[in-house]
C-alpha positions in Angstrom: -43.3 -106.8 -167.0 -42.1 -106.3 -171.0 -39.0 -105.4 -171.9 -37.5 -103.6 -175.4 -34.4 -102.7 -176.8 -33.3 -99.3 -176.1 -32.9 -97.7 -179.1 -30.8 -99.8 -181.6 -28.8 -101.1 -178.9 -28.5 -104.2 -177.6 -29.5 -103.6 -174.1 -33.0 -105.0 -172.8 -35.1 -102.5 -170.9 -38.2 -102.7 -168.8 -40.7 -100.1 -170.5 -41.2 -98.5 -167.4 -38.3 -96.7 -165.6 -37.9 -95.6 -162.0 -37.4 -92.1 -161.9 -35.3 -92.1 -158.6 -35.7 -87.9 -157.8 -38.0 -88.6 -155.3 -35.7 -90.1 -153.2 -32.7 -89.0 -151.4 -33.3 -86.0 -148.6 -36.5 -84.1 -147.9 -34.1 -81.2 -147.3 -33.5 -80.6 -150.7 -37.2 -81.0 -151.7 -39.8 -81.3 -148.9 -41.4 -84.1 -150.8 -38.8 -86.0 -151.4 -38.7 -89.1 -149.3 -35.8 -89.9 -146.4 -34.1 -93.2 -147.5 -35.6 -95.3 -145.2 -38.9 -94.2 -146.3 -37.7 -94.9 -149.7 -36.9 -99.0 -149.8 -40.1 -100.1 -150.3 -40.3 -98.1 -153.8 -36.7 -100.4 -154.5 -37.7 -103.4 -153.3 -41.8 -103.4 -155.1 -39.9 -102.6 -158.2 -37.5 -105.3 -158.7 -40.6 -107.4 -157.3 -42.5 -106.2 -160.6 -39.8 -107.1 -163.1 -38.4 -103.3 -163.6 -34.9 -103.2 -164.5 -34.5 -99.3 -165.3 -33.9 -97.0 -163.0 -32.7 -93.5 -163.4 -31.4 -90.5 -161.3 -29.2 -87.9 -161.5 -26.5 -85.9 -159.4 -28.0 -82.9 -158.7 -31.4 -84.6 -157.2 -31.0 -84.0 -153.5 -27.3 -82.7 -154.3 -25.9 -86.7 -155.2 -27.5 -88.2 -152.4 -30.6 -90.0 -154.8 -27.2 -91.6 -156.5 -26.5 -92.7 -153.2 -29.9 -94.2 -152.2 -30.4 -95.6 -155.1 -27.1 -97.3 -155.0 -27.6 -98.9 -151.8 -31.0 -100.3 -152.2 -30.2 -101.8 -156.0 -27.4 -102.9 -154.0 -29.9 -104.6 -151.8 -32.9 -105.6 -153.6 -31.6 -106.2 -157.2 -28.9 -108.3 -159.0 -26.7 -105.8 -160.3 -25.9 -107.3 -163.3 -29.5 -107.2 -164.6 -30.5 -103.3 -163.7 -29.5 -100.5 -166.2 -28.6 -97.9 -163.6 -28.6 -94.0 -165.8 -28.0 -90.7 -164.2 -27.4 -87.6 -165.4 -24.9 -84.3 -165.3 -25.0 -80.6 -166.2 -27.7 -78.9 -163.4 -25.0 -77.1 -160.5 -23.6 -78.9 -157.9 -21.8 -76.7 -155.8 -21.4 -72.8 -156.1 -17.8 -72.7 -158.2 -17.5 -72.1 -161.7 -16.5 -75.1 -162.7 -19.2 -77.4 -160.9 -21.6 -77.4 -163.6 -22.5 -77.6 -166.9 -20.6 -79.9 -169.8 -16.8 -78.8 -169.7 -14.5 -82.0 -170.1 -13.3 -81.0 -166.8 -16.3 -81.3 -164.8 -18.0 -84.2 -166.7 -15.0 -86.3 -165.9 -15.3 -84.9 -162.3 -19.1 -85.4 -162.1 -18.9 -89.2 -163.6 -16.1 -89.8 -160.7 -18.1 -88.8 -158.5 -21.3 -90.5 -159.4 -20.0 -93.6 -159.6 -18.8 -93.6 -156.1 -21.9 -92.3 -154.6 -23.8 -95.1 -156.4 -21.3 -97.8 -155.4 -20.8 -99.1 -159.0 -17.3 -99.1 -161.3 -19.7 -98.5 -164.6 -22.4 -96.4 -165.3 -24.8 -98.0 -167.8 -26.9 -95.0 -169.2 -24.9 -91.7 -168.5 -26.9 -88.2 -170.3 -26.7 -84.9 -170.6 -29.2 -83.4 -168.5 -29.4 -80.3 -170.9 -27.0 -79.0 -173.6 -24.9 -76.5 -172.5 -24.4 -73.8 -174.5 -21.0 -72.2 -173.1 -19.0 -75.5 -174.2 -18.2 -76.4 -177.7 -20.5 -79.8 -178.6 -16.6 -81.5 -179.5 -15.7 -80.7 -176.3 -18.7 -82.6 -174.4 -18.8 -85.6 -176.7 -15.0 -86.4 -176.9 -15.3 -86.2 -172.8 -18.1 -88.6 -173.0 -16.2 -90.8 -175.7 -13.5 -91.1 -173.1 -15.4 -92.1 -170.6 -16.9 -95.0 -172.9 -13.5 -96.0 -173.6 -12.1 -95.6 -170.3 -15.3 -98.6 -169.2 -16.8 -96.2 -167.1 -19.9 -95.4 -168.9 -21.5 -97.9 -171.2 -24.2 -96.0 -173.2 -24.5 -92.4 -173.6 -27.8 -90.4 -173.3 -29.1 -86.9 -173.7 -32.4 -85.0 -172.5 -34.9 -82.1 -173.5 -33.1 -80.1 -176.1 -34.0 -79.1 -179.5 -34.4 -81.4 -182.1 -31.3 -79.3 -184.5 -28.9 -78.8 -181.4 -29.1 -83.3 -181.2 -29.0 -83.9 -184.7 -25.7 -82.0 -184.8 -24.6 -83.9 -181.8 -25.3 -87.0 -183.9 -23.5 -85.6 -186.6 -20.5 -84.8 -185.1 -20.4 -87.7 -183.1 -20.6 -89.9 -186.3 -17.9 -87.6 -188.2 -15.2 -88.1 -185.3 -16.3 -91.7 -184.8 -17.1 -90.7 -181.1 -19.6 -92.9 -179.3 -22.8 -91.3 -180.2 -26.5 -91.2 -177.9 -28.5 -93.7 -178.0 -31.3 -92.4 -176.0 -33.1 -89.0 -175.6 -35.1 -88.5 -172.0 -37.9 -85.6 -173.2 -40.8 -84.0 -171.8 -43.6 -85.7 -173.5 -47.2 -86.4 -172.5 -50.9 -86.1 -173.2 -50.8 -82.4 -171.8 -47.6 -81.5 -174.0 -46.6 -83.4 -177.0 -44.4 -80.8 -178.8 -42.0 -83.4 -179.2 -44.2 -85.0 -182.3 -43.3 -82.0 -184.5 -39.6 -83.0 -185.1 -38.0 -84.5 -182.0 -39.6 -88.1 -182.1 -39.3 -87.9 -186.2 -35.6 -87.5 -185.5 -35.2 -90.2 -182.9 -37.5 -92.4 -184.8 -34.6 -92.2 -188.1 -32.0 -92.4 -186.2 -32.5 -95.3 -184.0 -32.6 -93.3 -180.2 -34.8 -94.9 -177.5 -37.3 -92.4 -176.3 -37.7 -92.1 -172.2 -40.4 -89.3 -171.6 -40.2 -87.6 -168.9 -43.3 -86.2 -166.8 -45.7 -89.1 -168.3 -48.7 -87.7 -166.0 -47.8 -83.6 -166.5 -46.6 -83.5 -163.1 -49.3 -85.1 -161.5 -52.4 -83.5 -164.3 -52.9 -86.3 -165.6 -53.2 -88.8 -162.3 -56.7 -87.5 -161.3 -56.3 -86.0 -158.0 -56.5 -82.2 -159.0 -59.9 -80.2 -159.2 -58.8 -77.6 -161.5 -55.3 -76.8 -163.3 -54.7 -73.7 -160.8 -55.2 -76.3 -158.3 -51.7 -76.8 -155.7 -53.2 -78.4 -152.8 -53.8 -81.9 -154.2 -50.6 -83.5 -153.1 -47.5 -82.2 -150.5 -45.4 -81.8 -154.1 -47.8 -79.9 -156.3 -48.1 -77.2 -153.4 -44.1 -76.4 -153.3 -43.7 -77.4 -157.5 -42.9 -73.6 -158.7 -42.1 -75.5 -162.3 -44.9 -77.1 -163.1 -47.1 -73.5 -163.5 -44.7 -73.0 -165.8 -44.9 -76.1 -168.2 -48.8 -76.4 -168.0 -50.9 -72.9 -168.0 -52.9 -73.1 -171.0 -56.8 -73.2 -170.4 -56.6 -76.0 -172.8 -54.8 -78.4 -170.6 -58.1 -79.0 -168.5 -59.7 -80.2 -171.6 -56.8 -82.7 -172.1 -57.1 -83.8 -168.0 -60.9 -84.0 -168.6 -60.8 -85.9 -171.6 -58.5 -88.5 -169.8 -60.8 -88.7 -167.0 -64.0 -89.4 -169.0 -62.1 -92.3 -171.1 -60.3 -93.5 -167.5 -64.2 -93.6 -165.9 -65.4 -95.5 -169.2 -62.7 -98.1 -168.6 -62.9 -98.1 -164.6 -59.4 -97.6 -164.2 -57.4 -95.0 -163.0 -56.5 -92.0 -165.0 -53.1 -92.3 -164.4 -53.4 -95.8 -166.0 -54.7 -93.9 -169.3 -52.6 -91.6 -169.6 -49.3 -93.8 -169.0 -51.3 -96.3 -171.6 -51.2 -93.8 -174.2 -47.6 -92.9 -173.5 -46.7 -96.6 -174.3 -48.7 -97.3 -177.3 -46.3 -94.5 -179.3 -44.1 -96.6 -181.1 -41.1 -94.8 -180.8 -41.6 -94.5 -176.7 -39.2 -97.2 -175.5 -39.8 -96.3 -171.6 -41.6 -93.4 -170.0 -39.9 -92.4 -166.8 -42.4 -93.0 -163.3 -42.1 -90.9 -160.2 -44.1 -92.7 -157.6 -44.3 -91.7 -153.7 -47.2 -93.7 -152.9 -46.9 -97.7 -153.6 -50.0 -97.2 -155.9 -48.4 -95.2 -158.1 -46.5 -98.1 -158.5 -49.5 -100.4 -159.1 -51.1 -98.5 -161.9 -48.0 -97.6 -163.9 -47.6 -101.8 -164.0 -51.1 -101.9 -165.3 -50.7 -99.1 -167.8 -48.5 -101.8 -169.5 -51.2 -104.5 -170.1 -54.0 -101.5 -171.0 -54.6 -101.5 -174.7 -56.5 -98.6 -175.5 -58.7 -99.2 -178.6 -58.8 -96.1 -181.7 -61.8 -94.4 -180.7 -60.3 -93.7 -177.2 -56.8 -92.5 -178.7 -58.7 -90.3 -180.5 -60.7 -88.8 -177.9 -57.4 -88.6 -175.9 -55.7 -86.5 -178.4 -58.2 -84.1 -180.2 -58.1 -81.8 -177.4 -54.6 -80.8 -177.3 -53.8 -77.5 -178.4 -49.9 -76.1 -179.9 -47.7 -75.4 -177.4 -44.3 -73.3 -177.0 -41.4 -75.0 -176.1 -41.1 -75.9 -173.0 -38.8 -77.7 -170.2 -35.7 -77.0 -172.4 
């Protein structure tokens, strides 16, 4: 495995991240995996030198916090994995169970940290900006939870590239901890993000962590067409990912990945993650994986140098986007 700095910060991470959302509770997701089902995924990773692993509280309702706390507990040595998860999404019907009040962020961090077991969260973001709170309001929260040692960096995710460039701001003005990261959606199939977001993380230091690296499972290889829902148990309950990828010139993007992926012999998924790390401004794209293989070819993405010709033919399919997964 490599490692990199995350952002500007001191902290070494592996550039590949275990996005932990498919474990927890098949009753929240029928594809997620049971937590017994899930320890192999824990254990192969450590085995392979990752040290990054993120959830979030709302993925199986804080019970992915919970696995994942357990088996790190297990398989890793705590004080070498960056544990990050995440709070805004609902997590209970009352008013004040969601989004970025200072009430319910020091609520939601509380509770976090006792479903993963730990006294300090390494990576705690923002899993959307909420637009009913003052940003002062969320950032002076967060600040006190740095202070208080029960965060150590803060993050933020999919917003627009104004909206955390204020955030900066302000956090710089009131001399507030400020992010260090930004977890966006970003990938061959969607690379909005190029126009301003990745500029803006670029000047300012923020380590990028992409979420979705194979489009929701577009770019992996296993679909025949991009209508196509009965490759995999996810894609056929996924109501999202119609809605991030509908464009007839996403095929071309999946085809042209294929043709470069059967060149080299290797997966597609193994392109496609390869491209993802050789932006330079990508510190870790963030890996779903429900099959041990999954595993496998997103460690052998990282040793896959993909030579010009092949980034080009990657890219000059991709056609403008809206926004999307804000």
């Amino acid at each position: 495995m490599k490692y990199t700095q995350l952002g500007r910060t001191g902290l070494r991470v592996s550039r590949l991240c275990l996005g932990c959302m498919s474990y927890g509770t098949p009753s929240w997701r029928p594809w997620v995996l049971n937590e017994e089902a899930s320890q192999p995924f824990f254990r192969r990773a450590v085995e392979m030198g990752i040290n990054f692993f993120d959830t979030a509280d709302m993925y199986s309702l804080g019970v992915s916090e919970e696995v994942t706390g357990r088996a790190l507990r297990r398989y890793a040595r705590m004080e070498e994995v960056v544990v990050a998860t995440k709070v805004y999404f609902p997590m209970g019907d009352g008013p004040n169970m969601r989004g970025l009040s200072r009430k319910h962020i020091v609520q939601a961090c509380e509770a976090s940290l006792k479903r993963l077991g730990m006294e300090t969260i390494d990576l705690y973001q923002i899993h959307r900006m909420d637009p009913h709170t003052p940003v002062e309001e969320t950032l002076s929260a967060l600040d006190q939870l740095v202070r208080q040692g029960k965060v150590r960096y803060l993050g933020a995710s999919s917003t627009y590239a104004w909206q955390f460039a204020r955030a900066l701001g302000v956090a710089d003005v009131n001399s507030w901890s400020r992010f260090v990261s930004m977890q966006d959606h970003y990938n061959l199939v969607y690379r909005e993000e190029e126009r301003e977001m990745l500029p803006l993380c670029e000047a300012e230091g923020i380590g990028v962590l992409p979420w979705s690296p194979l489009a929701r499972g577009l770019l992996a290889g296993t679909r025949k067409s991009l209508g196509d829902r009965d490759a995999t148990p996810r894609a056929k309950t996924d109501a999202y990912a119609p809605v991030l990828y509908d464009q007839a010139g996403d095929w071309d993007v999946v085809e042209a990945t294929r043709r470069v992926a059967e060149a080299r012999n290797v997966p597609p998924a193994q392109v496609a993650m390869a491209w993802l790390l050789s932006r330079p401004v990508v510190t870790a794209p963030i890996i779903g994986a429900t099959k041990l293989e999954h595993l496998e070819d997103a460690m052998r993405s990282v040793d896959l140098k993909l030579q010009p010709e092949e980034l080009q033919a990657l890219e000059a399919p991709y056609q403008p986007h809206a926004l999307r997964g804000m």
